[in-house]
C-alpha positions in Angstrom: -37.2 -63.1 -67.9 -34.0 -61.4 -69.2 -33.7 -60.7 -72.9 -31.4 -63.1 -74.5 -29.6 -59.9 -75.8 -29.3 -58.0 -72.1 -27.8 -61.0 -70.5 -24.1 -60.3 -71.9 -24.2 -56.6 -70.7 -25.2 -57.9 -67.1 -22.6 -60.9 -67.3 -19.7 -58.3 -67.8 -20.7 -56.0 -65.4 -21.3 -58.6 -62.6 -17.3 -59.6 -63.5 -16.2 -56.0 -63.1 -18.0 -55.4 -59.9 -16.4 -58.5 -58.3 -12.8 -57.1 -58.0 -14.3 -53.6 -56.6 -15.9 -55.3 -54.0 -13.1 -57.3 -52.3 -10.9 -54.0 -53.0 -13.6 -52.8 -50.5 -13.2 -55.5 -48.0 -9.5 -55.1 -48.0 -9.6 -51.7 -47.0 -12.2 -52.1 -44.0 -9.5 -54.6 -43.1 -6.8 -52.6 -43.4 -8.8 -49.1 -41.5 -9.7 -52.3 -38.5 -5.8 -52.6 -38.2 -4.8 -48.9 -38.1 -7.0 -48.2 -35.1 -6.1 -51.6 -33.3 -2.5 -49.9 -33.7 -3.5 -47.2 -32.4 -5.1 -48.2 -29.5 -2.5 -50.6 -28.6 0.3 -47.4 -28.8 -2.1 -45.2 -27.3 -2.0 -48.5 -23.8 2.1 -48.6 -23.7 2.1 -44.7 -23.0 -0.7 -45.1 -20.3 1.3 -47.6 -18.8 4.8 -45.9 -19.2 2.9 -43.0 -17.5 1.7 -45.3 -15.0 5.0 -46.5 -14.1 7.0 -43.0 -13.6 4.2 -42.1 -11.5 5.3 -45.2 -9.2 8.3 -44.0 -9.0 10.3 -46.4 -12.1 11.2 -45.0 -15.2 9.8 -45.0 -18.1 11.0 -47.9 -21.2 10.7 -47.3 -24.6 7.3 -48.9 -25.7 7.7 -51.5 -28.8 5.8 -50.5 -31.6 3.7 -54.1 -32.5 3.9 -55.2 -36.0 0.6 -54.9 -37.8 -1.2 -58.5 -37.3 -2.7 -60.2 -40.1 -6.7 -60.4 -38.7 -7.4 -62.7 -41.4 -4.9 -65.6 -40.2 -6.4 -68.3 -37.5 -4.4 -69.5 -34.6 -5.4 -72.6 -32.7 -5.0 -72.4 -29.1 -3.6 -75.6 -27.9 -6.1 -77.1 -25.2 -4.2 -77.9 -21.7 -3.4 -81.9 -21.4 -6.1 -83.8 -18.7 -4.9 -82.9 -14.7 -3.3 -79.9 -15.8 -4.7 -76.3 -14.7 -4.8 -73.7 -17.0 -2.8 -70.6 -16.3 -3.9 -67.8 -14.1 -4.5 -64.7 -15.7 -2.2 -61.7 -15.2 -2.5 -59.6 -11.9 -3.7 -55.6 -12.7 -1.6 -53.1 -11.6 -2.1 -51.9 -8.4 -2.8 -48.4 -8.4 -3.5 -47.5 -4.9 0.7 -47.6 -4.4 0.8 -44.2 -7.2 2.7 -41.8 -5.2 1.2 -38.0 -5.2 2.7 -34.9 -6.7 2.7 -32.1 -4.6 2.3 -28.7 -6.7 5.0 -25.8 -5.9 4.1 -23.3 -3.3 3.4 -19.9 -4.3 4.8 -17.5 -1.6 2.4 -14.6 -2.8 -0.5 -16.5 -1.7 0.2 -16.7 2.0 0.0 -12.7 1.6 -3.5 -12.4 -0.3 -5.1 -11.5 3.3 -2.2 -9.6 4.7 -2.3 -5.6 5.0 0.5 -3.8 3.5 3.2 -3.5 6.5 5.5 -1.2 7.1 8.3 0.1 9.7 9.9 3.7 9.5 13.1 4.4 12.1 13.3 8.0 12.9 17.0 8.2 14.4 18.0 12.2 15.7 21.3 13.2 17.1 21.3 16.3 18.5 25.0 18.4 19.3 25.4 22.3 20.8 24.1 24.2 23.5 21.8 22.9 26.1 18.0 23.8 25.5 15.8 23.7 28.6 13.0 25.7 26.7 12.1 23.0 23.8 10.6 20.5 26.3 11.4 21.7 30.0 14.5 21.4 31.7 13.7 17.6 32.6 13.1 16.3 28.8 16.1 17.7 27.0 16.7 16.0 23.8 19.5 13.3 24.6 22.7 13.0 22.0 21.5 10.2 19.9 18.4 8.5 20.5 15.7 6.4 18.6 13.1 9.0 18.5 10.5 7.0 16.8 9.5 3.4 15.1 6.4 3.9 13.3 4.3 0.2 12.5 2.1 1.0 9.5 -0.9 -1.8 8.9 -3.0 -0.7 5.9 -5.6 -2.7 3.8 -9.1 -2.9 2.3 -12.1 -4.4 4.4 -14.1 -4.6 1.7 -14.8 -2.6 -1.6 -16.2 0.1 0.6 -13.8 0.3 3.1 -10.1 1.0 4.0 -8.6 0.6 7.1 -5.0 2.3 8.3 -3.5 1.9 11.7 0.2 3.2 12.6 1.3 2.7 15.7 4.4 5.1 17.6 6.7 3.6 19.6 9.0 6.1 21.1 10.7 5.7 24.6 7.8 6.9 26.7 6.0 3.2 25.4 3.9 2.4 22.3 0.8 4.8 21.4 -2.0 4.5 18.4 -1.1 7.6 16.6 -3.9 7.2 14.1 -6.0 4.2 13.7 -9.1 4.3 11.5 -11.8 3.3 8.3 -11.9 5.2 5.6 -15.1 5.1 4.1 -14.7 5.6 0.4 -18.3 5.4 -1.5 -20.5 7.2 0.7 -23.9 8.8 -1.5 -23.4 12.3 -2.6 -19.6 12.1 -3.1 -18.7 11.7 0.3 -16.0 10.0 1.9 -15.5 9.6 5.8 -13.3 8.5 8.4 -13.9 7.3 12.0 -11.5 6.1 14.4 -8.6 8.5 16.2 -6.6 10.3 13.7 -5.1 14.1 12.9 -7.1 16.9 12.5 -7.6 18.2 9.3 -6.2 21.9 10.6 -3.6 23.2 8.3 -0.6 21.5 6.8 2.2 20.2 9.5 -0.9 18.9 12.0 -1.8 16.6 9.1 1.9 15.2 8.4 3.5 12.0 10.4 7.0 12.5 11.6 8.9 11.6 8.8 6.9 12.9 6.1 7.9 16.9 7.8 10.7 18.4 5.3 12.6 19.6 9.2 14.5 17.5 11.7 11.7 19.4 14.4 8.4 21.4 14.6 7.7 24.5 14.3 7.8 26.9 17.5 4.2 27.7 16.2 2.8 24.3 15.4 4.8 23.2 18.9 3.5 26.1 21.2 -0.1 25.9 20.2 -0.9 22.1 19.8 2.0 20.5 21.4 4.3 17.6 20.7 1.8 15.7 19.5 -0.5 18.2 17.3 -4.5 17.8 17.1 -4.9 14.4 17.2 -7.9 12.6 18.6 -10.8 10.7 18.5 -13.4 11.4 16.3 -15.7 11.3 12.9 -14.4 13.3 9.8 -16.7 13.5 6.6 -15.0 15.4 3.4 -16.9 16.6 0.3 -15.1 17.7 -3.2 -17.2 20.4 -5.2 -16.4 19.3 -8.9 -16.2 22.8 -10.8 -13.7 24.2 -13.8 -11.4 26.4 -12.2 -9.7 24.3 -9.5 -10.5 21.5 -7.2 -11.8 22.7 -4.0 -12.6 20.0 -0.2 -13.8 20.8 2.6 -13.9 19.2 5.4 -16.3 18.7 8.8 -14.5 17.0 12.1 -15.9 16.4 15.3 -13.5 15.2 18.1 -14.3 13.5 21.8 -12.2 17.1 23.2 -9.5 14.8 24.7 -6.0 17.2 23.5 -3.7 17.3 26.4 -2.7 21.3 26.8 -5.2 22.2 24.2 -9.3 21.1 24.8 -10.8 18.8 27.3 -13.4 17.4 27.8 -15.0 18.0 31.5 -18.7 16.5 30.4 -19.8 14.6 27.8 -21.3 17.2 25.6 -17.8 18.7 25.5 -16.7 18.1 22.2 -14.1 20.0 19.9 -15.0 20.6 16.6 -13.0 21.3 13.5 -13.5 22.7 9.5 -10.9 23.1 6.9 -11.2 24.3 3.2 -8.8 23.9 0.9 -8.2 24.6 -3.4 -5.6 23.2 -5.1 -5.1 24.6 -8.8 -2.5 23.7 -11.6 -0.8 27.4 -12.5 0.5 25.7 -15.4 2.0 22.4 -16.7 5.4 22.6 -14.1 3.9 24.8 -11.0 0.6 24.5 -8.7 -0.2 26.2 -5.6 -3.1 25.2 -2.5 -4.7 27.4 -0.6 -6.2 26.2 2.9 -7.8 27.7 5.5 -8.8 25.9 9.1 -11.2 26.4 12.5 -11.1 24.5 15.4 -13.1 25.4 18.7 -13.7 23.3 22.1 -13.8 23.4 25.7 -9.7 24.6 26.8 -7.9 22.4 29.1 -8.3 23.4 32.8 -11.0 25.5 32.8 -14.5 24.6 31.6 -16.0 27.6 31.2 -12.8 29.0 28.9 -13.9 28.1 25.1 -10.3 27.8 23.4 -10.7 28.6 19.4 -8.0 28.5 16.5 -7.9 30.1 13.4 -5.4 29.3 10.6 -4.2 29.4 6.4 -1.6 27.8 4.8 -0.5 28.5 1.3 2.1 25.7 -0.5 3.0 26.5 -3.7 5.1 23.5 -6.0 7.4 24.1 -9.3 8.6 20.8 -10.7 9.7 21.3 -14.2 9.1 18.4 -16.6 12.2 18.0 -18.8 14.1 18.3 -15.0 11.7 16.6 -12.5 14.1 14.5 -11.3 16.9 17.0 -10.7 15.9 20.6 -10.0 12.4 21.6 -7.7 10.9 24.2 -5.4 8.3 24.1 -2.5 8.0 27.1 -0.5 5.3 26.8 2.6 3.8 29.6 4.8 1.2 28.9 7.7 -0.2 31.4 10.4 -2.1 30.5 12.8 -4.1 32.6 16.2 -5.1 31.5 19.4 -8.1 32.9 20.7 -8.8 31.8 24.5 -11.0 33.5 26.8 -9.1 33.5 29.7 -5.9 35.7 27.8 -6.3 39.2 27.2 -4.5 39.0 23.8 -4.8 36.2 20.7 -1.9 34.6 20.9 -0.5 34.3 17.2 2.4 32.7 15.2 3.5 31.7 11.8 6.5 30.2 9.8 7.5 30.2 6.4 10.1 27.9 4.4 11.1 27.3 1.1 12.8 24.2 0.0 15.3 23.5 -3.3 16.1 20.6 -4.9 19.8 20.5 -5.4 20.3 17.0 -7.4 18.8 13.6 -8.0 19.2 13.3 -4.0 20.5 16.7 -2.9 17.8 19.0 -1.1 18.3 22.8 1.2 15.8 24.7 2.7 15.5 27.4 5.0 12.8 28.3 7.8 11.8 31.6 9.7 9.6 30.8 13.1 7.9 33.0 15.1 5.1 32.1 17.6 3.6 33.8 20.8 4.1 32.1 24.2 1.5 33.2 26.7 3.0 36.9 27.4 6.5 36.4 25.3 7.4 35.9 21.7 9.8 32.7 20.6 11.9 33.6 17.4 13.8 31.0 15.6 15.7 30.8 12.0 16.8 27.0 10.8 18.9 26.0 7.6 18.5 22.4 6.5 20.4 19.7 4.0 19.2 16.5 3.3 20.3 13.4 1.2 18.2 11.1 0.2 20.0 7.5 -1.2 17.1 6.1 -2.1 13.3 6.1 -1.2 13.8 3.9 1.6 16.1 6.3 3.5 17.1 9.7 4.2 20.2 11.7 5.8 19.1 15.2 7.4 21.2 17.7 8.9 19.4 21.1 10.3 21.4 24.0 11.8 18.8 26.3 14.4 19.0 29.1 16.0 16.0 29.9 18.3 15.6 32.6 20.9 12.7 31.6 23.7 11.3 34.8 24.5 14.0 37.1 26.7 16.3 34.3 26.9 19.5 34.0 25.2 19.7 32.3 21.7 20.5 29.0 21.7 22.4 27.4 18.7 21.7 23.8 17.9 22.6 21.1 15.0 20.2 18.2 14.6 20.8 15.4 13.1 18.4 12.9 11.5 18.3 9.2 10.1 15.2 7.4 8.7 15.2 4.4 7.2 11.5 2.3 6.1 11.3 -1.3 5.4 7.8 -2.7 3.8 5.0 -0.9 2.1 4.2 2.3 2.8 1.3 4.4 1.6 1.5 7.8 -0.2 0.7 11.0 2.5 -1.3 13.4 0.5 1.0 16.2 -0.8 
């Protein structure tokens, strides 16, 4: 039972809380109609979307007045034989047209090898040379010497794989084509396939990497037009240590080197090592040392073992502040023949240098001498080259070469290469 003087307190406060309480309906009511808005705005723009998918454009969606929940609206009934109305059809969705995302051109190339074509144009002008290649093979006046195809890629993480193919006018040849096995234990890396031997520095180079129009008389009398180039496993090792970085190298070939080794069973195998240090002298100069031995079976004969022995020396000057603009290179490699069926080794050597003019301005000079079974070829060239861009190169290289007793003969080749693609960096 409420005290008789409590009950005016409770009256009063029951009057106050009235108001507070349909203040609090009102705003449920008004929160219910602010989502309903919502909802219904958030519909138009599924539907506008819906119909620019379909191909129709888009119209501006009405924004629906906010709707009084609290008002009633009687739904007339439909008068006796009349049907009420069908409701409204959904959209049909299976007619929404696809959109087809924008080809990416780099992603037809993910599982391409790098590609690459290098022209090797020479003209040749001046007296007639039956001594270079025989009377029979002179060089012609202009011709196409070579089109190098490059293909070069990784297998795997493990793996790398090169392949560059020669096509010349005799037909199309695999010059070098094989893996490179980069993360072998103990720091070793390997290669197997056919490829150059690692004897010296010019054996090693492609055609268009040489700094000369030609060969040298040595590197041509003693391993041909084509150099040591066969097929075989080579494993290389660096020795990590403070004073410079130092490789060496183990090869063994199948003895297949037209004019050079051959193989007349199948234990007869040429075999070839090469050690080589490279050291900075300071921060614009460097110089590597190399030296090489090769020994097989000699072509011909198989009891006549055929052996070289060689060293190279290429020393580099760059300067820093004028890298681009002034630079030096001088090379010198000797190298002797020892065969058992000579009674002398037969020895030779040439020596260049090589100055950087310009931006694109180079001239060199190169003294050749080399032994040629019982006589001695001499030859002195003087080169200029122009280089436009990295792509292509202009090369002009006055010779004078005396074959043994024979007179001198004058010459001026002229060469032209031009790349297209990408085309890995030679090792220097």
């Amino acid at each position: 039972m409420i005290h008789r003087g409590h009950f005016p307190i409770f009256l009063i406060i029951l009057l106050a809380a009235q108001p507070l309480f349909a203040q609090s309906q009102d705003d449920r009511v008004q929160q219910l109609e602010k989502k309903l808005d919502e909802l219904v705005r958030q519909a138009g723009e599924l539907r506008a979307e819906i119909n620019q998918l379909k191909g129709g454009q888009a119209t501006p969606v009405p924004q629906p007045e906010a709707e009084d929940l609290t008002k009633v609206t009687e739904v007339p009934s439909p008068a006796a034989g009349e049907q009420a109305p069908a409701p409204a059809e959904a959209p049909q969705l299976t007619d929404v047209q696809t959109v087809n995302n924008q080809a990416n051109p780099g992603a037809s190339k993910v599982f391409n090898p790098d590609t690459s074509v290098i022209g090797n144009f020479i003209g040749r002008a001046g007296q007639a040379n039956p001594y270079e290649f025989g009377p029979e093979h002179q060089r012609a006046p202009m011709t196409l010497d070579e089109a190098e195809v490059a293909f070069e890629a990784f297998v795997d993480p493990y793996m790398k794989a090169k392949f560059f193919l020669s096509i010349t006018p005799e037909g199309i040849d695999v010059e070098e084509g094989y893996a490179n096995l980069l993360t072998l234990p103990y720091d070793l890396t390997a290669k197997i396939g056919k490829m150059k031997a690692m004897f010296g520095k010019d054996n090693t180079w492609h055609t268009h990497v040489r700094p000369w129009v030609d060969q040298p008389l040595v590197v041509h009398n003693f391993f041909g037009d084509e150099g040591l180039n066969d097929r075989g496993v080579s494993i290389s090792k660096s020795f990590p240590n403070d004073f410079a970085f130092v490789e060496a190298t183990a090869e063994a070939f199948s003895g297949d080197v037209p004019d050079v080794f051959a193989r007349h069973n199948n234990n007869d195998l040429f075999y070839n090592g090469h050690l080589k240090m490279f050291k900075d002298i300071s921060e614009n100069s460097n110089i590597e040392l190399g030296t090489s031995y090769a020994r097989g079976n000699a072509a011909g004969d198989a009891a006549v073992q055929n052996q070289f022995a060689g060293v190279d020396v290429t020393y580099r000057w760059k300067p820093l502040q004028q890298g681009n603009y002034r630079g030096f290179i001088g090379r010198f490699e000797g190298i002797v023949d020892d065969r058992d069926d000579l009674s002398r080794r037969l020895k030779g050597f040439y020596a260049s240098g090589d100055y950087q003019l310009g931006q694109r301005w180079f001239t060199g000079l190169r003294l050749d001498r080399a032994d040629r079974g019982n006589v001695t070829d001499k030859g002195v060239s003087a080169t200029l080259t122009f280089w436009p861009s990295e792509f292509s190169q202009f090369r002009s290289q006055l010779r004078r070469t005396s074959y043994g007793g024979a007179k001198s003969i004058t010459e001026l080749l002229f060469g032209m290469q031009f790349s297209i693609g990408a085309h890995g960096a030679h090792a220097f």
